[in-house]
C-alpha positions in Angstrom: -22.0 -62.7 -96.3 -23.2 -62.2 -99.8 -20.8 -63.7 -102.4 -18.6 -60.8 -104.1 -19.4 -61.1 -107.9 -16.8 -60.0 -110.4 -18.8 -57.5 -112.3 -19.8 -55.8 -109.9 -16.7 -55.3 -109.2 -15.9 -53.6 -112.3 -18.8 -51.5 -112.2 -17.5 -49.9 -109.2 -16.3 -46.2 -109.4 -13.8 -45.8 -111.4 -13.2 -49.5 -111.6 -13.3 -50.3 -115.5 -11.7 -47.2 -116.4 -8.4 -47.7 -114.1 -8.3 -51.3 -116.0 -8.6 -49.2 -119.3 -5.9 -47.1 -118.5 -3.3 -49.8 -117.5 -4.3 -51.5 -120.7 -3.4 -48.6 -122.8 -0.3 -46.9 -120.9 1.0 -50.7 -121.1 -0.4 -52.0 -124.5 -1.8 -55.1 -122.9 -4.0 -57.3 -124.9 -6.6 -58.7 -122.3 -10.0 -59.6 -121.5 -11.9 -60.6 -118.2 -14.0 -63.7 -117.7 -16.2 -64.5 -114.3 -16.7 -67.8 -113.1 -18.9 -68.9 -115.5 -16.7 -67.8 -118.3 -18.7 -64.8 -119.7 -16.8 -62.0 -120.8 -17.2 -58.8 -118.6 -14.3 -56.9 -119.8 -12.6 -56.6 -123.4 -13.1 -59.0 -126.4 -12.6 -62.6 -125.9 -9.5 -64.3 -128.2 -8.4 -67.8 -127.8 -4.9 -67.6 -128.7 -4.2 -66.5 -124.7 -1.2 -67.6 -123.0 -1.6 -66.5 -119.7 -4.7 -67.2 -117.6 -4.4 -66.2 -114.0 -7.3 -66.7 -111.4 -9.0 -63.9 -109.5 -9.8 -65.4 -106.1 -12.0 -64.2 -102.8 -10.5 -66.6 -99.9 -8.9 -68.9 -101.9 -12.3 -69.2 -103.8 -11.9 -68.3 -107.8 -14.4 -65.7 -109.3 -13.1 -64.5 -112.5 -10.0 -65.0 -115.0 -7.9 -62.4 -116.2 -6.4 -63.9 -120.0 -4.2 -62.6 -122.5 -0.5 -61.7 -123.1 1.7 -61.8 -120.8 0.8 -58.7 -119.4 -2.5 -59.9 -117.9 -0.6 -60.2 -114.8 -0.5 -56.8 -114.1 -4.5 -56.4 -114.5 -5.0 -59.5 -112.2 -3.4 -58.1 -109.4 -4.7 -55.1 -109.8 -8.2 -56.7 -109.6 -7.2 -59.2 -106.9 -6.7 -56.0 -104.8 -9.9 -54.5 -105.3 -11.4 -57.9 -105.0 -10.2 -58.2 -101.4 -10.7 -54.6 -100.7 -14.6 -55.0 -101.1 -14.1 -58.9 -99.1 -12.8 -56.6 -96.2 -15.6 -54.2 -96.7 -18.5 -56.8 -96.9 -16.9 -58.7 -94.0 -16.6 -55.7 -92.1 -20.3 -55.2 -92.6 -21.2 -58.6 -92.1 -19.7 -58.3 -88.5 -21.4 -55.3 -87.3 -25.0 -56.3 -89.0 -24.1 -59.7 -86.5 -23.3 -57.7 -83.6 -26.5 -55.6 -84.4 -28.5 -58.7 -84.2 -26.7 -60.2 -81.8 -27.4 -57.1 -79.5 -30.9 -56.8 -80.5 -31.4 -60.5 -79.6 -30.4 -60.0 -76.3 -32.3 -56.6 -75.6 -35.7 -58.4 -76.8 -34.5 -61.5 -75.0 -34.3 -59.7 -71.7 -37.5 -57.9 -72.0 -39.0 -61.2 -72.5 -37.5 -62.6 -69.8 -38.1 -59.2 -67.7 -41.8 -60.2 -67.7 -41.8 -63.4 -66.5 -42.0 -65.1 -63.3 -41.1 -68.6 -62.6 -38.2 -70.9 -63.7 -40.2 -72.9 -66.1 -41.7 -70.4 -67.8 -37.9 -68.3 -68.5 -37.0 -71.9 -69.5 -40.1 -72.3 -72.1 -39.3 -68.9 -73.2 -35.3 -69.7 -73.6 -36.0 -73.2 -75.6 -38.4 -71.1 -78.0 -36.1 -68.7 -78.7 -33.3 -70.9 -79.2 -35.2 -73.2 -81.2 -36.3 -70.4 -83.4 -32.4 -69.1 -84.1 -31.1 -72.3 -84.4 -32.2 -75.1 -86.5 -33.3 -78.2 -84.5 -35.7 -81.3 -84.4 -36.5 -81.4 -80.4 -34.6 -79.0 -77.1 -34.6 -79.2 -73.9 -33.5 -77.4 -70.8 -32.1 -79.6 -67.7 -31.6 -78.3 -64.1 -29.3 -79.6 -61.8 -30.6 -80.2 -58.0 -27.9 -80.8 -55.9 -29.8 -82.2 -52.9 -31.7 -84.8 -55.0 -28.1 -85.2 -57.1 -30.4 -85.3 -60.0 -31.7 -83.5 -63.5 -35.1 -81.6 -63.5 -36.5 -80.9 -66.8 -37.9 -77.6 -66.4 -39.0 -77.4 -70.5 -39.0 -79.5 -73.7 -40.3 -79.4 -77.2 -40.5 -81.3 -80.9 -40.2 -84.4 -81.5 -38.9 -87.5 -78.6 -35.5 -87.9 -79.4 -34.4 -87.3 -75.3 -35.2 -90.1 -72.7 -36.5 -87.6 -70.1 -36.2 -90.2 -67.5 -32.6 -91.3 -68.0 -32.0 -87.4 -68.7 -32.9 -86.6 -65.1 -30.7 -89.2 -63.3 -28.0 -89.5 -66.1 -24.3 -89.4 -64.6 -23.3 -89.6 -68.2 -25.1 -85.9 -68.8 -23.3 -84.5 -66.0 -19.9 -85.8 -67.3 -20.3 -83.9 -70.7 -22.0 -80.9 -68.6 -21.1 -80.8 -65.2 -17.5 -81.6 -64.8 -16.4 -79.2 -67.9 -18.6 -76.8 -67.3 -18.5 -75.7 -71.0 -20.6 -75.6 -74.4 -20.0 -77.4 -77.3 -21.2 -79.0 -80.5 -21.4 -82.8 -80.4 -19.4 -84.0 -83.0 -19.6 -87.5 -81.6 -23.0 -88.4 -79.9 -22.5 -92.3 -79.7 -21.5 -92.0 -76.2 -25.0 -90.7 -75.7 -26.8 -93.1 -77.7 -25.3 -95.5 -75.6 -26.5 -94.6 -72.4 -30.3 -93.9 -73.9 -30.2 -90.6 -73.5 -31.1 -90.2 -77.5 -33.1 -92.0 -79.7 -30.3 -93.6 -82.1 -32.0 -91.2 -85.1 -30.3 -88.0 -83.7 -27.3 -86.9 -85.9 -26.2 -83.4 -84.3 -26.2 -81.9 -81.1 -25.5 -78.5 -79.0 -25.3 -77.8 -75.7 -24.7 -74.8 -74.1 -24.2 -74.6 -70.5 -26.3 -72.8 -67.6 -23.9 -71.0 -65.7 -24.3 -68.5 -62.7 -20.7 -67.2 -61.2 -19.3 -70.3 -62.6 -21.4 -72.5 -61.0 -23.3 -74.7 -63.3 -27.1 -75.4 -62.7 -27.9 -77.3 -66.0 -27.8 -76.9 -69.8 -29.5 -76.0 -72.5 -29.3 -79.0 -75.3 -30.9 -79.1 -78.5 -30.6 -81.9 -81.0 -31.6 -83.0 -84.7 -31.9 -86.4 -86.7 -30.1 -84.5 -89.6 -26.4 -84.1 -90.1 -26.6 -80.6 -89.0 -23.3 -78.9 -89.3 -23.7 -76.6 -86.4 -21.4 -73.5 -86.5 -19.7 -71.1 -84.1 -22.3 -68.3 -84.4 -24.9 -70.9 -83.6 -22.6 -72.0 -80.4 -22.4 -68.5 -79.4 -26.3 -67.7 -79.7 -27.2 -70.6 -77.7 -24.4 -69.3 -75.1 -25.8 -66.0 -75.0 -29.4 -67.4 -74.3 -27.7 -70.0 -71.9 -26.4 -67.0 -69.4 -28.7 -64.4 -69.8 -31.8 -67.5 -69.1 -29.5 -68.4 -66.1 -29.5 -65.2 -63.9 -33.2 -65.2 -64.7 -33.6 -68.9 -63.8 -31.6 -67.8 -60.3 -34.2 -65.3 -59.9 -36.8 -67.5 -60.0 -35.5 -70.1 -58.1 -34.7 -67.5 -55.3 -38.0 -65.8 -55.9 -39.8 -69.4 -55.3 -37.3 -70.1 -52.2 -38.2 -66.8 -50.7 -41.7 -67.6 -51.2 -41.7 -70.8 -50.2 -40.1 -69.7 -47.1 -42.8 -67.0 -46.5 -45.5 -69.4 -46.5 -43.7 -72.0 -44.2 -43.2 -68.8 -42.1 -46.7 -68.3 -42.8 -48.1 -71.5 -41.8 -45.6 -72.3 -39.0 -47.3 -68.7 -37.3 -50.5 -69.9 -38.7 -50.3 -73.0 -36.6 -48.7 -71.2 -34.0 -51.8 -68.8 -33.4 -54.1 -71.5 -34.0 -52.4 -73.5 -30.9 -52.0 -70.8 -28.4 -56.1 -70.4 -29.2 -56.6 -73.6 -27.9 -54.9 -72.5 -24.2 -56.0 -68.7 -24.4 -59.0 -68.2 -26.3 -59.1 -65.8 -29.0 -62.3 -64.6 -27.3 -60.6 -63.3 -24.3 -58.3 -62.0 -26.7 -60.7 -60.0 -28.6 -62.2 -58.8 -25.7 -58.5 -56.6 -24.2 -59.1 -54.9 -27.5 -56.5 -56.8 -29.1 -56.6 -59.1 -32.7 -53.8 -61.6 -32.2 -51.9 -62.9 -28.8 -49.0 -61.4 -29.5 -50.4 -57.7 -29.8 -50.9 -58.9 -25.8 -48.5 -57.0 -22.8 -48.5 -57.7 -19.3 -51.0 -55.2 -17.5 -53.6 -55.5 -20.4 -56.6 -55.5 -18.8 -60.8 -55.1 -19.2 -63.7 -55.0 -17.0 -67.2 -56.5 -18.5 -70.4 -57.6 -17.5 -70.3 -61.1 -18.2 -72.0 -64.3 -17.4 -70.0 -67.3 -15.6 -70.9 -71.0 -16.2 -69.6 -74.0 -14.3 -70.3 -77.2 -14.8 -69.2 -79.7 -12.8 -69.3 -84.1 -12.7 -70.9 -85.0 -9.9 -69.7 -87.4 -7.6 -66.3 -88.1 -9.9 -64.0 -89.3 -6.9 -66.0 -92.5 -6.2 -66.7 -92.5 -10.0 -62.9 -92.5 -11.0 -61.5 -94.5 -8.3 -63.0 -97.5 -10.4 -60.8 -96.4 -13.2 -57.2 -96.5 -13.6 -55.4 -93.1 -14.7 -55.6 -93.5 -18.3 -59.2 -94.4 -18.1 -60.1 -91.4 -16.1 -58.0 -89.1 -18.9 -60.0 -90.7 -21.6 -63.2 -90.5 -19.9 -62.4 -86.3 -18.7 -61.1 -85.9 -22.4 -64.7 -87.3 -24.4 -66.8 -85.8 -21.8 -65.1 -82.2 -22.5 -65.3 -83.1 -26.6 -68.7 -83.6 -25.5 -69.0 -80.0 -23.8 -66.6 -77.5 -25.2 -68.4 -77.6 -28.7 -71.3 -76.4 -27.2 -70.1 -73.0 -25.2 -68.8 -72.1 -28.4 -71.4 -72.5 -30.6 -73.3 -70.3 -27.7 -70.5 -67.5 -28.0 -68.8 -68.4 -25.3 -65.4 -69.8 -24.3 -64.0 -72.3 -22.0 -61.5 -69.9 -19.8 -59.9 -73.1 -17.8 -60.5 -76.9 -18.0 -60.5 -77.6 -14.2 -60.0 -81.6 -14.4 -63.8 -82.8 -13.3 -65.2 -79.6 -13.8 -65.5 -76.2 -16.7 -65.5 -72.9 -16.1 -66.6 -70.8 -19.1 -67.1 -67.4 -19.8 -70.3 -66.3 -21.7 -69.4 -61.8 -22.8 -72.8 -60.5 -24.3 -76.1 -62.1 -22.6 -77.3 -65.1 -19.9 -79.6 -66.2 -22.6 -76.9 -67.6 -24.8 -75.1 -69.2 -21.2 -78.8 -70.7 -20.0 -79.0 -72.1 -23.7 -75.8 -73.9 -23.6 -76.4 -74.9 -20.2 -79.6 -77.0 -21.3 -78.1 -78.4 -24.3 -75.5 -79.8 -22.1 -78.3 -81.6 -20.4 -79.3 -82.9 -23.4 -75.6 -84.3 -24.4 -74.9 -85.6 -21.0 -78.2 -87.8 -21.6 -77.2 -88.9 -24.8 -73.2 -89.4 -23.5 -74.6 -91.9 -21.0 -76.7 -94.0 -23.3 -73.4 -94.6 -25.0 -72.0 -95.3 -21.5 -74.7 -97.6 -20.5 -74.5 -99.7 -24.1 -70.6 -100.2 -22.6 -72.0 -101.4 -19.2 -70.5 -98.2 -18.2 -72.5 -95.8 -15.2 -74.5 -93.3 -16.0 -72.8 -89.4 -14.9 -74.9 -86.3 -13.4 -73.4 -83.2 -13.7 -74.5 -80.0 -11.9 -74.4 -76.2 -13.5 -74.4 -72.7 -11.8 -74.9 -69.7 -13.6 -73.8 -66.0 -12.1 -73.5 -62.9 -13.8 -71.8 -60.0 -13.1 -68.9 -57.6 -13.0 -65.4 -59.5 -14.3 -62.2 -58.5 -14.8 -59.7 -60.4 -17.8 -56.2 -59.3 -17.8 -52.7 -60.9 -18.5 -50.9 -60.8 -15.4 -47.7 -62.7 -14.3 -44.2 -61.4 -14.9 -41.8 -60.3 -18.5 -40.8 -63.9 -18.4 -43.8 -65.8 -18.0 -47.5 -64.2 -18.6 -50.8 -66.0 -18.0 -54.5 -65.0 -19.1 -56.5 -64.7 -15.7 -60.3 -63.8 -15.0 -60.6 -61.9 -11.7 -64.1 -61.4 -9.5 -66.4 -61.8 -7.4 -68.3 -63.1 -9.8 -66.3 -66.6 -10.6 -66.3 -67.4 -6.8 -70.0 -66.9 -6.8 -71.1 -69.2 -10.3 -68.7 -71.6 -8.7 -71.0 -71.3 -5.6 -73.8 -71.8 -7.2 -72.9 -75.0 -8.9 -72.1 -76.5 -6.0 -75.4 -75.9 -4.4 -77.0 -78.0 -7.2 -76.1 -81.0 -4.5 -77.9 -78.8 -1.6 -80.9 -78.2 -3.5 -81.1 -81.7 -5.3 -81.0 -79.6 -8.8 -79.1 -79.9 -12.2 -78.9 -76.3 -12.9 -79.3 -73.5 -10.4 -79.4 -69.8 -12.0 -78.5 -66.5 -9.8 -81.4 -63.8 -9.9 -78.6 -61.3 -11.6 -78.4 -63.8 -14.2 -82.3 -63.7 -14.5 -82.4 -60.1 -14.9 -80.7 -60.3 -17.9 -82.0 -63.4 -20.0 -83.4 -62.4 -23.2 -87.6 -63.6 -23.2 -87.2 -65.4 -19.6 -91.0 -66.7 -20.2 -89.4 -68.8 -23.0 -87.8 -70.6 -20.2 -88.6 -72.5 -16.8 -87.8 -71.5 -13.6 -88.5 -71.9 -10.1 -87.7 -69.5 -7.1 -85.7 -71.5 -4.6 -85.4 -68.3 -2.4 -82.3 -66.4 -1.0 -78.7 -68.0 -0.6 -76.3 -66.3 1.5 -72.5 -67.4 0.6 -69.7 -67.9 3.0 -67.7 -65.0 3.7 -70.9 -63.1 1.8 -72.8 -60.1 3.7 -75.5 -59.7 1.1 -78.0 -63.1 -0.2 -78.5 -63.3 -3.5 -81.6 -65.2 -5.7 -81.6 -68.4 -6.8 -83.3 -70.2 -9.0 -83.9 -73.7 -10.8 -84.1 -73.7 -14.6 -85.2 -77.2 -15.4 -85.5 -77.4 -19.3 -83.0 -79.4 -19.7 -84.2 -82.2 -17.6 -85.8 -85.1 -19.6 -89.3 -85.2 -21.3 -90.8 -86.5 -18.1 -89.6 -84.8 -15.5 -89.9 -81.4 -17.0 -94.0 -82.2 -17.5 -94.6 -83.8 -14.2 -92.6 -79.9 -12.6 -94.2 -78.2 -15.2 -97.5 -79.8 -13.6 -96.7 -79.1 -10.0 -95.1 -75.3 -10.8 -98.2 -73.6 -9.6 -97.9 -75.5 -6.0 -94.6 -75.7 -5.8 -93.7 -71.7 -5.7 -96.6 -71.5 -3.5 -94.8 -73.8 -0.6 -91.9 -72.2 -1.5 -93.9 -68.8 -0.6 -95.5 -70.3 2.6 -92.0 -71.6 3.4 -90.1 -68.6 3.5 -92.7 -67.1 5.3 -92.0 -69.8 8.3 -95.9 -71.4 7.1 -94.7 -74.6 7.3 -97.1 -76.7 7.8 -99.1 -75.0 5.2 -95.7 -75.6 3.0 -95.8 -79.2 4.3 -99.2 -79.3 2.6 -98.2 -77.9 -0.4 -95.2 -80.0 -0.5 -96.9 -83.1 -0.4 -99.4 -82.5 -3.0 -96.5 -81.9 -5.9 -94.5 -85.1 -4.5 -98.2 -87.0 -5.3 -97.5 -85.5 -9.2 -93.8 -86.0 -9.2 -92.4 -88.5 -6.5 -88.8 -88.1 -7.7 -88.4 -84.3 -7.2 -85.5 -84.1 -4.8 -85.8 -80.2 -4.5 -88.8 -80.7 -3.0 -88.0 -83.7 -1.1 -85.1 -81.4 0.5 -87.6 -78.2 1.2 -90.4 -80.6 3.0 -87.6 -82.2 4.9 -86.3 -78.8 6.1 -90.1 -77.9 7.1 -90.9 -80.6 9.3 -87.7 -80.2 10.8 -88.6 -76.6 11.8 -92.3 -77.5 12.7 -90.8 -80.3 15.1 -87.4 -78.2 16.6 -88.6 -74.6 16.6 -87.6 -72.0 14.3 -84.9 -70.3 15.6 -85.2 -66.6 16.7 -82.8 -65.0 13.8 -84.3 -67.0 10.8 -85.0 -64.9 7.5 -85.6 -67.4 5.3 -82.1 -66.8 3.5 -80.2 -70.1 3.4 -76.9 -69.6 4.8 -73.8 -71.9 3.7 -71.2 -72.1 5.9 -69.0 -73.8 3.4 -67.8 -73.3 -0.1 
């Protein structure tokens, strides 16, 4: 408030003239003096015996001297005096509620626009260091599960120990257990416990409070003897609860989205899992994006192609291995298999212990490629073997393709992805009829049909196989690319006379198949297929044909 000066006073309306009156009607001899003892009213005389004070809260701003009627003039003048201390008071208040309220609106609409506890504390520590004179502030959070201090902002100079500030029982007694916000008036107690450098001289607190719960405090200091005041106190309290309900926003804000993400990444994981035991291939192909968007009855029928892959002769192989041998072996051979269906997009549908059954949706090409790099890895997986003293493994593959229907079927309690045909029962046929024909990889004429470029490939015709329980025989052939560098030159050199035993064969020529026979077995000595087709055909030559042969191969087993 601006200090009330004496001739102003005077100068107000009507002021000087109601003085001049009194002094007249009352023949007073006077004169006024302010503090400085300048006359601002009548003519100064020294012979005065009366001097009385004019005084604004107990504070003197004038004299009133002369007879001893000057008495009369200084009450007078003490009245308007503390009339115009009422008025400038009165002022005084509503210009501080006017700031006061327009601190708070811009305030808010600071705070409005921000997200994030630290930044409502930067923002509150700013603002409070900007009202309220200050050398260093800081703004302290209480975390009740860590029963500790988090210093969500500071600025100016290092008069708080940050590090004793977060784990300071002391703090918490001056904060906590009150509750309320004060001026310092003694900091030693502080100094003390190193919570301030010994230069500070004056400290404020004010408390962050939400429905009388305390979460921290807002604490500026100063190495001055700063005499802080109540309006100070009550600016810094005013920040202090309008930055706490924005600091409980936050927090929940960050809680909420913390939550969300867990959420997130807990469903994340989730999906990511129940990929691994139904592919998100089969998935994708009922129509649907995730495995819950799944119901029971969901069903599709596609052409597809059907790879198995089998280890061949894994009982005698695994009963020189105990049980947690044979897991580890099963588990690095299928690291060493699954990789490559996928990267031929296509997807393992069921690990069957020695064996894999994948699913191949768009074309054979992809399914024969896969099936000849798995050649290739089995080779290099047994070099590793043999550098253990470990045996070597063979492994056989059929390829069908076909009509196959992928459904989720089970009950409302308990649901399970399932591949139903004709088609799985024959690829699984197929495979293991690799140990019939003495062949790696046997390939079903339907699969042929549809392989991208087959004259990129290898094949040859091992004629018709008719399957038990089967009315109609269905075309096989060997694909032998993925058989090593040798053997595929020495049956790329005996092709020619191969299919044409094969032809003479079928045709019940068997001695001129014998011929043939004998003549690739001179270029490749280790081809079992042919070992097994010149064995059939001297078998017929010697025993007879019987009456109903075709040619077909029948199996009468699976």
């Amino acid at each position: 408030m601006a200090k009330i000066n004496l001739q102003n006073i005077l100068n107000l309306s009507g002021a000087s003239a109601l003085i001049s009156t009194l002094v007249e009607q009352t023949g007073a001899d006077i004169f006024i003096e302010n503090e400085k003892q300048k006359v601002v009213f009548g003519i100064r005389r020294d012979d005065t015996p009366c001097q009385i004070p004019v005084k604004v809260d107990e504070e003197i701003i004038g004299w009133v001297k002369g007879d001893h009627k000057a008495e009369v003039a200084a009450s007078f003048l003490n009245l308007l005096v503390q009339k115009e201390s009422e008025r400038k008071k009165l002022g005084s208040e509503v210009l501080m509620l006017y700031q006061e309220v327009n601190l708070i609106f811009n305030f808010s609409e600071r705070l409005a626009q921000t997200i994030g506890n630290k930044a409502v504390a930067d923002i509150t520590l700013e603002e409070a260091r900007r009202l309220i004179k200050s050398d260093a502030g800081i703004v302290l959070l209480w975390d009740e599960q860590t029963n500790q201090f988090e210093v969500l902002s500071s600025s100016g100079q290092s008069t708080f120990d940050e590090r004793r500030l977060q784990s300071s029982f002391e703090l918490l007694r001056y904060i906590a257990h009150s509750g309320q916000s004060e001026i310092v008036e003694d900091v030693s107690v502080l100094k003390d416990a190193g919570l301030v450098v010994p230069e500070v001289q004056s400290l404020i607190y004010a408390a962050l409070k939400v429905n009388h719960r305390v979460m921290g405090a807002i604490v500026l200091a100063s190495t001055a003897p700063v005499q802080y005041s109540a309006a100070d106190l009550k600016f810094l309290i005013t920040l202090a609860l309008q930055s706490s309900s924005a600091i409980e926003s936050a927090l929940l804000y960050e809680r909420n989205i913390r939550e969300v993400k867990e959420k997130e990444e807990a469903m994340r994981k989730l999906y990511e899992i129940t990929n691994k035991f139904v592919p998100h291939e089969f998935i994708k192909s009922l129509g649907k994006k995730i495995i819950t968007d799944v119901k029971l009855g969901d069903l599709i029928e596609k052409i597809v192609t059907v790879l198995f892959i089998d280890i061949r002769d894994y009982t005698t192989l695994s009963e020189n291995m105990t049980p947690e041998e044979n897991f580890v072996f099963i588990g690095s051979f299928n690291e060493k298999i699954g990789p490559i269906i996928r990267q031929h997009e296509g997807f393992i549908n069921q690990y069957l212990g020695d064996a894999i059954m994948a699913i191949f949706p768009s074309t054979a090409s992809y399914a024969l490629d896969a099936a000849i790099k798995m050649q290739r890895a089995v080779r290099e997986f047994n070099v590793s073997r043999m550098l253990r003293k470990k045996p070597p493994i063979k492994i056989g593959i059929g390829l069908h393709t076909g009509p196959l229907i992928m459904g989720i079927t089970g009950d409302h309690q308990r649901l399970d992805a399932t591949t139903i045909a004709d088609t799985v029962n024959t690829a699984s046929r197929l495979e293991a009829l690799t140990k019939h024909y003495k062949s790696d990889m046997l390939v079903s004429g339907d699969s042929l049909k549809t392989i991208r470029e087959p004259e990129q490939y290898h094949f040859r015709h091992l004629g018709l196989v008719q399957l038990k329980g089967k009315n109609k025989p269905i075309a096989v052939y060997e694909c032998f690319d993925g058989a090593d560098e040798i053997n595929v030159k020495r049956k790329l050199s005996s092709l020619a006379l191969f299919n044409a035993g094969v032809s003479d064969y079928l045709n019940k020529s068997f001695a001129d198949a014998t011929a043939k026979f004998d003549k690739v077995l001179e270029i490749h000595p280790d081809d079992m297929t042919t070992k097994m087709f010149l064995g059939n055909a001297n078998h017929y030559i010697t025993n007879g044909v019987p009456e109903n042969w075709t040619g077909v191969e029948k199996m009468h087993s699976k």
